[in-house]
N, C-alpha and C positions, 0 to 999 in steps of 0.2 A: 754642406752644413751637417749637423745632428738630426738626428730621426726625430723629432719632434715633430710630430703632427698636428699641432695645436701652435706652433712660434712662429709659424711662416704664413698667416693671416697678414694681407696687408693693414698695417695698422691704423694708416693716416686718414684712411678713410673707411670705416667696417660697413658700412651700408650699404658701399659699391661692392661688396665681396659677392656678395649674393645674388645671383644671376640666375637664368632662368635657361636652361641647356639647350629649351625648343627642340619642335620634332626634328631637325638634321643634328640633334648634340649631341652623339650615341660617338663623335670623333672627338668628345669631349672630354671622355672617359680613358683618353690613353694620355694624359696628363698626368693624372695623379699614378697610375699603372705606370708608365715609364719614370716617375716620379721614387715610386715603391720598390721596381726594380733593380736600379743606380742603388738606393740602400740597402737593398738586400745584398748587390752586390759589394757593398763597401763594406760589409760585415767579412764577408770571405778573403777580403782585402786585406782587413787588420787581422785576421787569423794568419795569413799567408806572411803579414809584414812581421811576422814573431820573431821568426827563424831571419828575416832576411834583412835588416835593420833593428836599430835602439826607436825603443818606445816612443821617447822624448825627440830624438832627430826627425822620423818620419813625421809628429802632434807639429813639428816647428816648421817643417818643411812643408807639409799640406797648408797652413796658414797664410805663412809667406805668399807662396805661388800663386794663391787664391786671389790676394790682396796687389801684386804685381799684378796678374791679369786682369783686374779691375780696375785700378787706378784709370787707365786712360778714359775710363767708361764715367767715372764715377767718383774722380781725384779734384775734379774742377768743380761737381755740386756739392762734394763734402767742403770745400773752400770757401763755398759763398755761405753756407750755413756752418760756417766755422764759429760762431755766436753763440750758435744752439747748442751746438755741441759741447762746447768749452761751459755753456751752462747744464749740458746732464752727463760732463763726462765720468763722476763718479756711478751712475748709473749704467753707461754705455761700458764701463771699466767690468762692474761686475758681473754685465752680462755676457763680455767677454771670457770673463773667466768660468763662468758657470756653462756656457753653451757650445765654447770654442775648444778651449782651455782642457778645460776640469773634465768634460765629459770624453772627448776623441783621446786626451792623456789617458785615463783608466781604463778607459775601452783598448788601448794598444799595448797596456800594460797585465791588462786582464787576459787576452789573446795568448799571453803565455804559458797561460796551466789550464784553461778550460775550452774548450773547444767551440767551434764557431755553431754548429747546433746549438748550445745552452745558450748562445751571446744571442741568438735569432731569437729565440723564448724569453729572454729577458729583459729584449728591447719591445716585445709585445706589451710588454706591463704599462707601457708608456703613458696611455692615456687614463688609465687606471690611476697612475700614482699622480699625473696630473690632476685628476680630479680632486684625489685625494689631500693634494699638499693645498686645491684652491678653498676647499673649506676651513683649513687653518689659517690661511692668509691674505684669501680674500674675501673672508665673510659669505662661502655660498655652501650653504645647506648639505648636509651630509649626509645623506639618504640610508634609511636602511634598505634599499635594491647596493648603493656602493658598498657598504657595510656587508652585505654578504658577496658582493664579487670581488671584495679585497681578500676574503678568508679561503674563497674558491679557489683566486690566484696565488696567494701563500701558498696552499697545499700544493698548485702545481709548483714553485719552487721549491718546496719541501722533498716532492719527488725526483724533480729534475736535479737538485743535486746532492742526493742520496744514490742515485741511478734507481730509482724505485726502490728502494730499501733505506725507507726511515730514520731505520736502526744506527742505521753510520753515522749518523748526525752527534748520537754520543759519543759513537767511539774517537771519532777524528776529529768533528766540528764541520762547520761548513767551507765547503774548497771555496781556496781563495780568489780563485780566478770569478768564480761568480758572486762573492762577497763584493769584490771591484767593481763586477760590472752591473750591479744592483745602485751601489753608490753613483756610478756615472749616468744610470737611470734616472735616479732620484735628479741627481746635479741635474741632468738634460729637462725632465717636467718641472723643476722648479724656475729655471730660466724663462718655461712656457709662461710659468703663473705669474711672473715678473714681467716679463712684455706686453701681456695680456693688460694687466693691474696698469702698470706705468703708461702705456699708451702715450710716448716720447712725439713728437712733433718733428718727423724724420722720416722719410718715405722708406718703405721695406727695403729698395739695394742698399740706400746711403747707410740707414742700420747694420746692415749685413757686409759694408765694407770696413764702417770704422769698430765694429764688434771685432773683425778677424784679424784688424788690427792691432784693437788692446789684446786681441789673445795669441799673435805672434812674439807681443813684447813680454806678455807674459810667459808664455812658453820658452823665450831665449834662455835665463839663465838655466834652464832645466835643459836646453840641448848642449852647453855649453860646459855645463859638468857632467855629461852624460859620457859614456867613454864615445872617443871618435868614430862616428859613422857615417862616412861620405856617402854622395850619391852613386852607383854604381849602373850596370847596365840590367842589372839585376831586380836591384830597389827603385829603380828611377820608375819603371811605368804602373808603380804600385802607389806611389807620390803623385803620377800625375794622374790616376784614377781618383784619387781623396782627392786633391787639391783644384781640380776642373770639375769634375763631373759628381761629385759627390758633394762639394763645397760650392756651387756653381749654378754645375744643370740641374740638378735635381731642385733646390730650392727656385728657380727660374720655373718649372713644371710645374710644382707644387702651387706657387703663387696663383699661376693661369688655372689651375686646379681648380681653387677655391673662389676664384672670380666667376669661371661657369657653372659650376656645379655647388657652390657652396662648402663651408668647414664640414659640417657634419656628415655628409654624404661624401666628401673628398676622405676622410677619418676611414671610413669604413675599408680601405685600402691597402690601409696599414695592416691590420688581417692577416696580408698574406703574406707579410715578412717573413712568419715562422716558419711556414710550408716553405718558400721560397729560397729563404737561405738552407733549409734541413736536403733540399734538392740539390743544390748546389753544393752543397758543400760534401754529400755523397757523390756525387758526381766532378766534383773538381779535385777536395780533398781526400778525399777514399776514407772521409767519416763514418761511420757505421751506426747505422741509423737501429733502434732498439724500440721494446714496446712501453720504457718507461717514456721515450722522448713525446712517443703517440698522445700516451697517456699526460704528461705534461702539459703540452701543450695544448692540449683540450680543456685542460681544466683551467690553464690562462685567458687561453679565448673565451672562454664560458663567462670566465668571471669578468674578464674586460666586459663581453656583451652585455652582463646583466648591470653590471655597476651604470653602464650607461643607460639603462632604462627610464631613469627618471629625468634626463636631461630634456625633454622633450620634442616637440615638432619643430624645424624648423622655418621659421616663415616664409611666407612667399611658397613655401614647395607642396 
């Protein structure tokens, strides 16, 4: 699924989310951590999928597979709540498009001009811009602690795609690759705030089946006038990393995440996507890692951490 840290709370029951780790739950904490890893590594994935597939085939092809692999699990409960469904499917429609769709589309379309370091720093924003979109839309409070870790995290955008020189930003405008993958940002936290808000009557898989559904059918015509990019030996285990383990295990992790340890202590995880893919992707891509990236992404996490300051304790912990 999407990096969203906040849309993979099980919904149907949030009371049961929150659990209490107990002194052996320290094995508790490699859930969300294998959880973080799988997207960190799906980051280096869609950089890697640039060069080696079309944007729009690999977005249709990770869906699909996703949606094939689950059916046997999960084709028969979507069936018997075929009711529910058929009554929030303009809901379940645009959450396909917003979480499935919209966000894995521009993220493998963005992979083409900016590199997978900037996409690691700007999928950090995540919880940040969640916050940010839930005070516009769902009536909660907008803190001046968010208010200054939104302007914090700007300015590391600012430098991160400037290369730490500002100045560029008149002369050329903002590169487009991270223009894209700001917007697929935004699309992924507004999906959060929509799940969150709507609170659908559909347990987390069944969601999470018939979502990757409407965003297989929406992704078709776009692979279809895409120019022809079959699967090859090449693209195939880059398809089957998104569309299993990315689309799959990792929201499977995540869940169990947030069951033992809770959303807000599970969040804190997310962290280390930036570090995580800027390692990897020196290491796998022969990225070159600079002291604006340093600098960037400190000033995201700063700002992510302080925006969240006013969120409070959460209970039970």
């Amino acid at each position: 699924m999407s990096n969203n840290t906040s849309s993979l709370a099980p919904s149907s029951n949030p009371a049961a989310s929150v659990t209490s780790a107990g002194a052996g739950g320290i094995r508790f904490y490699l859930f969300p951590l294998a959880a973080v890893c799988i997207w960190s590594g799906n980051t280096i994935i869609t950089k890697a999928a640039s060069t080696a597939i079309e944007p729009a085939a690999i977005a249709f092809y990770r869906w699909m597979l996703a949606v094939l692999v689950m059916t046997p699990f999960l084709g028969r409960e979507a069936w018997r709540q075929r009711a529910v469904i058929a009554a929030h499917w303009p809901r379940l429609l645009l959450l396909g498009a917003l979480g499935m769709a919209m966000y894995q589309g521009l993220a493998y379309e963005a992979a083409r001009t900016t590199s997978a370091i900037n996409m690691g720093v700007t999928v950090a924003l995540m919880p940040l811009v969640s916050a940010c979109l839930s005070s516009l839309f769902a009536g909660e409070r907008l803190s001046t602690a968010r208010i200054v870790g939104g302007v914090l995290s700007l300015l590391g955008l600012v430098v991160l795609s400037s290369h730490g020189e500002p100045s560029r930003l008149f002369n050329g405008g903002v590169h487009t690759g991270d223009a894209l993958m700001l917007i697929a940002v935004t699309s992924n936290a507004f999906y959060g705030v929509l799940l969150k808000r709507w609170a659908l009557p559909l347990s987390t898989w069944t969601q999470l089946y018939v979502q990757a559904a409407f965003g297989s059918l929406i992704l078709l015509p776009f692979w279809l006038a895409a120019p022809a990019s079959p699967l090859t030996v090449q693209n195939l285990p880059l398809v089957m990393y998104a569309g299993l383990l990315a689309s799959i295990g990792a929201p499977f992790l995540w869940m169990n995440a947030i069951k033992h340890l809770g959303a807000p202590r599970s969040a804190l995880f997310a962290n280390l996507i930036p570090l995580l893919v800027a390692l990897a992707a020196w290491a796998l891509l022969s990225e070159q890692l600079h002291a604006y990236h340093a600098l960037a992404g400190a000033l995201v996490l700063i700002g992510v951490a302080w925006g969240q300051r006013s969120g409070g304790k959460e209970k039970g912990k």
